[in-house]
Structure formats: C-alpha cells, structure tokens
C-alpha positions, -999 to 999 in steps of 0.1 A, spaced: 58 638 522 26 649 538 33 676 569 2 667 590 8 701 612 1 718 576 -18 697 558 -57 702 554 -69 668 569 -110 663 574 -118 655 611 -143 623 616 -170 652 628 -209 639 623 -209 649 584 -185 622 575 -199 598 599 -227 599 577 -214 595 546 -193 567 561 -229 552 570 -246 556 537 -217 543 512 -207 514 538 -240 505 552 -265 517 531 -247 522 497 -267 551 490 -254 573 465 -240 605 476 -249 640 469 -226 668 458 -220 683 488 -213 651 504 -187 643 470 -170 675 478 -169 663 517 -148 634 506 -126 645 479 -100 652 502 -108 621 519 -100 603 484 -67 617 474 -51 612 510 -66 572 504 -49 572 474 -16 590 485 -12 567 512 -19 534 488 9 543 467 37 547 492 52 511 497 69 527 526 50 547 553 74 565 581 55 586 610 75 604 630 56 618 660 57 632 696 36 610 721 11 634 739 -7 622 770 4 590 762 -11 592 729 -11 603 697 -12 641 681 -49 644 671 -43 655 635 -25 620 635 -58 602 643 -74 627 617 -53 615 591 -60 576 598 -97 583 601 -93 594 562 -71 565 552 -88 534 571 -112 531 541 -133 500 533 -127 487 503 -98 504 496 -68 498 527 -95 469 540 -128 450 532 -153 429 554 -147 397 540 -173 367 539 -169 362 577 -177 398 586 -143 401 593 -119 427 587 -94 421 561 -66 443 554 -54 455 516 -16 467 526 1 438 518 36 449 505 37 481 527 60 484 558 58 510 583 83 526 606 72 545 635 97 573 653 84 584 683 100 608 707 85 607 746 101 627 778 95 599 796 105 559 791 75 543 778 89 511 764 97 495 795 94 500 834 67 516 851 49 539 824 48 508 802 13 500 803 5 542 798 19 534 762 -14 540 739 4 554 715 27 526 700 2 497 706 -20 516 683 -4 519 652 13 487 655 -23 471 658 -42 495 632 -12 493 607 -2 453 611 -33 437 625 -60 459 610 -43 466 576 -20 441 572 10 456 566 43 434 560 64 450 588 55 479 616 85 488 633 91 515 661 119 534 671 121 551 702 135 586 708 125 581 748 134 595 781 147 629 763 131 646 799 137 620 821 173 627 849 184 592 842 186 590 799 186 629 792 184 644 755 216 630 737 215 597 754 179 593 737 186 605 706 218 589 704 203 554 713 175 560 685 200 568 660 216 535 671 185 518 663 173 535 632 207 527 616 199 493 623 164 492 608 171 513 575 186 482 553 153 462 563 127 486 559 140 495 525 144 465 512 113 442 490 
C-alpha cells in the first residue's frame, strides 16, 4: 500500500530530467549526488514491479489527475525496467501479467454525455498503463455524479459498488 498524499514521491523537476538524459541518452555514469537523487526513484520502480495487481483509487481534479499521481508515474515509467525502446524505436512495455483497476470518484458524470470529452483523467491511465506498459487488463470504475442534482452521493456510490462487485473475481484472478 503506498499513500501517495503521504508518501515522499520525487517530482520530474530539471535535476531528474537530467539524469533521465544522461542514463537514457547518453549512458553516462552518474555521480553520487545524482545516485542519491534516484534511490527513491528505484525502490518505488521496484515496489510497483512486484505488485501483480495495481488499484488507484483517486478523485478527478480539473478533469485530471491529483499531481502527486503524475509524480508517482513519472518515477515508475522507467526504461528498461516497466518499458524498453525496442529495435524499431518503439516503445515496448515490461508489465505483462499485471492488471490494473482504476476507482475514480468525480462530482460530475464524465463517462458519458456532455463532459465526456473533458475526461483526461481516465484516458490517461488506461493508455500509459495498457498501451504504454502493457498491462493485461486496465479497468475503471466510476464513483461519478456524487455532486451532480440528477445521480446524487448514494446513487454513485451505490452504482460503483455495483460495478466493483462485478470486477473483483476478474481482477483477481491469473
């Protein structure tokens, strides 16, 4: 269980761009300051790796999602390790054998109807976490509409339940 609210995460800031650079690109060695400026990096890489299941339960904000989120999968999208460039110059993911779930509460009803196509939030992960790193399942399950007049609190949270009942024998399973 990693509480990303509490958790120390690095942000991608300029220092760890450039490390980035010079063991990617360059394959430079790194100095000691810039060892200790991914150690943390490391362990949340291999954290990550060794959960076959991966559930992120979030709020969308601005139709997003929370920044210490996207600082927590700027640490673990690591080449070499969750993907590699193959011969192509393609991406490749290494997550085979990993399946996600995504909860995400919203005030509003994002999956469908007119803030649809404000929906960043969802489209991401299910493109960084199945596309990008190949990931044998991403599902999502929506707690939406918890502000809106016409679905209310209970009726979205009852409906997610609903769902999430549904989805538990699948994600579980090999």
């Amino acid at each position: 269980v990693l509480n990303l609210a509490e958790a120390a995460i690095p942000p991608l800031n300029k220092a760890m761009r450039d490390v980035y650079i010079k063991t990617v690109f360059t394959q430079a060695p790194l100095g000691a300051a810039e060892e200790a400026l991914t150690a943390r990096m490391h362990e949340l890489v291999a954290q990550f790796k060794s959960a076959s299941r991966l559930v992120i339960a979030m709020p969308m904000y601005n139709f997003g999602i929370p920044a210490r989120l996207k600082d927590w999968l700027d640490n673990i999208v690591a080449p070499g390790k969750t993907f590699r460039y193959g011969k192509d110059g393609q991406p490749q993911g290494l997550m085979g054998g990993h399946k996600a779930l995504i909860l995400i509460a919203s005030g509003s009803v994002f999956s469908q109807g007119g803030f649809a196509p404000m929906d960043f939030a969802a489209p991401y992960l299910q493109a960084l976490l199945d596309r990008f790193l190949s990931f044998d399942s991403v599902d999502v399950i929506r707690a939406e509409g918890t502000q809106a007049p016409t679905v209310g609190m209970q009726a979205a949270l009852n409906k997610a339940f609903v769902e999430l009942s549904a989805k538990l024998p699948s994600f579980w399973a090999n």
